[in-house]
matplotlib code that plots the C-alpha trace (Angstrom):
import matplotlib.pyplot as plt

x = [87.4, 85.1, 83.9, 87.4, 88.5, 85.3, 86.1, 89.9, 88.7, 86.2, 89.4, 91.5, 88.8, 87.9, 92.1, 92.5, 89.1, 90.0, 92.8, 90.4, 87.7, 89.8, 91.5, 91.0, 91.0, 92.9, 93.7, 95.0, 96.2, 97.8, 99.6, 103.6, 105.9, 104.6, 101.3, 100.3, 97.9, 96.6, 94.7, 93.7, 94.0, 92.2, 93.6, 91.4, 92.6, 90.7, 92.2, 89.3, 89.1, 92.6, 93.8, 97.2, 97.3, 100.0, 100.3, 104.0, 106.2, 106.1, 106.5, 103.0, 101.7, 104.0, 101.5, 103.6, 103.1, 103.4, 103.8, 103.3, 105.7, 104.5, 106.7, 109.3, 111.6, 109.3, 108.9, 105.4, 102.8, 99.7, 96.6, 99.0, 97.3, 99.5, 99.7, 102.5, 104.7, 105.3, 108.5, 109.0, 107.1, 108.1, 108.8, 108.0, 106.0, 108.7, 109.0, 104.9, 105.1, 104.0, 104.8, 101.1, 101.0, 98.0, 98.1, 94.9, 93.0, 89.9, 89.4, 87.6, 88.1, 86.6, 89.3, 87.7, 89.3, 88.0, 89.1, 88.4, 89.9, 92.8, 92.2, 94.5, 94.9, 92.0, 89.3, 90.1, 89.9, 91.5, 89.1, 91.2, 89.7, 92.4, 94.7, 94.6, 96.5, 97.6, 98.5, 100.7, 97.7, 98.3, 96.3, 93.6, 93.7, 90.3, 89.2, 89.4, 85.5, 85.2, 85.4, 86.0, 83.8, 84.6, 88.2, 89.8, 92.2, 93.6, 94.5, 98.2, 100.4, 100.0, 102.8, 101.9, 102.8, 100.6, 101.5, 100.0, 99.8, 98.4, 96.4, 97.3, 94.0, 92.4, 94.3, 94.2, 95.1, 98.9, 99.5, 100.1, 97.4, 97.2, 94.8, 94.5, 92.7, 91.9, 92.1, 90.4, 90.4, 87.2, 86.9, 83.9]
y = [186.9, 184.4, 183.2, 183.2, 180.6, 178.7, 178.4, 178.0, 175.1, 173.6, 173.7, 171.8, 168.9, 168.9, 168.7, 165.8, 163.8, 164.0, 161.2, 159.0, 159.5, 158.8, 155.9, 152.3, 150.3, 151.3, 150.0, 151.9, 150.0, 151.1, 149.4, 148.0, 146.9, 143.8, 145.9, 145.4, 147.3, 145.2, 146.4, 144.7, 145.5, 144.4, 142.9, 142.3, 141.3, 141.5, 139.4, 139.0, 136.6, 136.8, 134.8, 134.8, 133.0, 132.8, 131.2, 131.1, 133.9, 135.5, 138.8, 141.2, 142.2, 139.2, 137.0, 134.3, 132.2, 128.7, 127.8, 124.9, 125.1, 122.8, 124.4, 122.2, 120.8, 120.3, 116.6, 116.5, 118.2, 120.1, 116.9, 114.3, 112.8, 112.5, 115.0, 117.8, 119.3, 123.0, 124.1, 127.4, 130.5, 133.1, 133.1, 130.3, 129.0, 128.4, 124.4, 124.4, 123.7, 126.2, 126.9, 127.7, 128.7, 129.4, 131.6, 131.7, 131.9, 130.2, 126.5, 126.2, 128.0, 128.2, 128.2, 128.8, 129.2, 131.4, 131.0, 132.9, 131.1, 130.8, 133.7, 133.3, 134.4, 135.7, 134.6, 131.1, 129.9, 127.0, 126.0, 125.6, 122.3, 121.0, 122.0, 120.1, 120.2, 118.1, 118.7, 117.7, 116.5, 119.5, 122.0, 120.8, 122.5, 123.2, 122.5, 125.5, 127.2, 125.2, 125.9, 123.9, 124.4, 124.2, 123.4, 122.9, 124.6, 124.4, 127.6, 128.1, 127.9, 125.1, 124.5, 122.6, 122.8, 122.2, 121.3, 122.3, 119.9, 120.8, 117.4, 118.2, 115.8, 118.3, 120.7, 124.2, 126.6, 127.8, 131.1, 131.4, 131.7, 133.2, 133.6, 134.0, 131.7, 134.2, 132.0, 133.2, 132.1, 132.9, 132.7, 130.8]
z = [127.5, 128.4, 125.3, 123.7, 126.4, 125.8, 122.4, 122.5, 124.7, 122.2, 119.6, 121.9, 122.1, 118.8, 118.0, 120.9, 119.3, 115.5, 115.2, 117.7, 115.1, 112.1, 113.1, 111.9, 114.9, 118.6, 122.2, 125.2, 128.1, 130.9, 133.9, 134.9, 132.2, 130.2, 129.6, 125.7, 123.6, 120.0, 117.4, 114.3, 110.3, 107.2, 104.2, 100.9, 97.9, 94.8, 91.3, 88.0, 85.4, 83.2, 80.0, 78.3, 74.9, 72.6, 69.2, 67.7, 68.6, 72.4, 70.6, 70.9, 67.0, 65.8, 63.4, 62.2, 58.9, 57.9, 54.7, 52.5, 49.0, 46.3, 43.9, 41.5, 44.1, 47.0, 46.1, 45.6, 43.3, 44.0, 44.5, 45.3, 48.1, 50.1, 53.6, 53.1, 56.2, 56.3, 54.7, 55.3, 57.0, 59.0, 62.7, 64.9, 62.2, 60.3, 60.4, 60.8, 65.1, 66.7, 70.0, 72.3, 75.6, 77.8, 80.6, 83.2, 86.5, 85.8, 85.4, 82.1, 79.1, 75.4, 72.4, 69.0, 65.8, 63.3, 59.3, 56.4, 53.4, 51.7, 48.8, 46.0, 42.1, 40.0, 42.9, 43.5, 47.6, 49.1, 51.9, 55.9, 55.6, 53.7, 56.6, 59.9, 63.0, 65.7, 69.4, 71.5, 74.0, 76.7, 75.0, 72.2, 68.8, 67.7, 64.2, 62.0, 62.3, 65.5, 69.1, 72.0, 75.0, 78.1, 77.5, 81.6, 82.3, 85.3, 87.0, 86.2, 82.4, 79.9, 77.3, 73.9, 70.3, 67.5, 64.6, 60.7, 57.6, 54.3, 53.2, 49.2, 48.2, 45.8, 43.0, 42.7, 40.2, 40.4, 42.5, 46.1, 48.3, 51.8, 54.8, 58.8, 61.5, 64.5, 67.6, 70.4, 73.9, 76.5, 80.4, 81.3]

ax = plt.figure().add_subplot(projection="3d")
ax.plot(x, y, z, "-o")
ax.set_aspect("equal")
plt.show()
C-alpha cells in the first residue's frame, strides 16, 4: 500500500512539473489586484535571395517573338542600310517593345543574354549582331552574348521596356530565319 502511494505520488509531480518544463518562458506573481505576471516570446524571420524576371508576356512558358518582315510591301529590302522596326510577332513582342520587369531582394544583380543564331534555309545564320536593342534607361539591356555585372538593383520592382531593331546592313539569302536569346538574371 505503501509503495503504490509513493508512486501515485511521484505521478502527481511528475504531472504538475511537465508544462513547467515544456514551456517557453513564464511568471507567477502573486499579491492584491493590479498584480501582473509578463513573459516574453521570440519572433525570427528568415527571407533568401529571390529574383523575378519577365521578358514580354506575364504569362509562365509564354516565349514571345518579334519579328522583322522584309517581304514585298514592307518598304524596304533585305541590306538596305537602313535600321528596320519589328512588324509583327507574337505576344507582347508584337510591335518589337517588350515589356521587362525585375522583381528582387538583393541590391545587385547580373543579367546576361545568351544567343544562338538566327538559323534559316539550307544552313545559312544571321548573326544577333545585326539586332540591337535599346532601353528605356530603368533596366539596361545587355548586348546579345554579353552580361552586365553587377547590374543595382535596388531591393523592390523595376519597370522598363526594351525595344528590338533589325540593322538590315548585310543580305541574306531569302527564307525566314528564327532563333532564341535566353536572358538570365543572377543574385550576387
Amino acid at each position: 500500500m505503501m509503495t503504490r502511494k509513493l508512486m501515485l505520488a511521484a505521478a502527481v509531480a511528475a504531472t504538475l512539473s511537465a508544462p513547467m518544463l515544456a514551456s517557453a518562458d513564464s511568471d507567477l506573481q502573486v499579491g492584491p489586484t493590479g498584480t501582473a505576471a509578463q513573459v516574453d516570446l521570440g519572433f525570427q524571420i528568415t527571407i533568401g535571395d529571390f529574383v523575378y524576371f519577365q521578358v514580354g508576356s506575364a504569362a509562365a512558358g509564354t516565349v514571345d517573338r518579334v519579328d522583322f518582315d522584309l517581304t514585298a510591301g514592307a518598304g524596304t529590302v533585305s541590306g538596305a542600310g537602313v535600321a528596320f522596326a519589328a512588324n509583327g510577332g507574337v505576344g507582347d513582342g508584337a510591335d518589337g517593345a517588350l515589356n521587362v520587369v525585375l522583381r528582387t531582394n538583393v541590391a545587385n544583380v547580373q543579367i546576361a543574354a545568351s544567343p544562338g543564331s538566327l538559323a534559316g534555309p539550307g544552313g545559312a545564320n544571321i548573326p544577333f549582331a545585326d539586332i540591337s536593342a535599346t532601353d528605356g534607361g530603368v533596366i539596361d539591356v545587355p548586348d546579345f552574348g554579353a552580361t552586365i555585372t553587377p547590374f543595382p538593383a535596388a531591393p523592390g520592382t523595376l519597370n522598363d521596356t526594351w525595344t528590338y531593331m533589325y540593322d538590315n546592313a548585310n543580305v541574306y539569302a531569302p527564307g525566314t530565319y528564327t532563333g532564341t536569346v535566353t536572358y538570365t538574371v543572377t543574385t550576387l
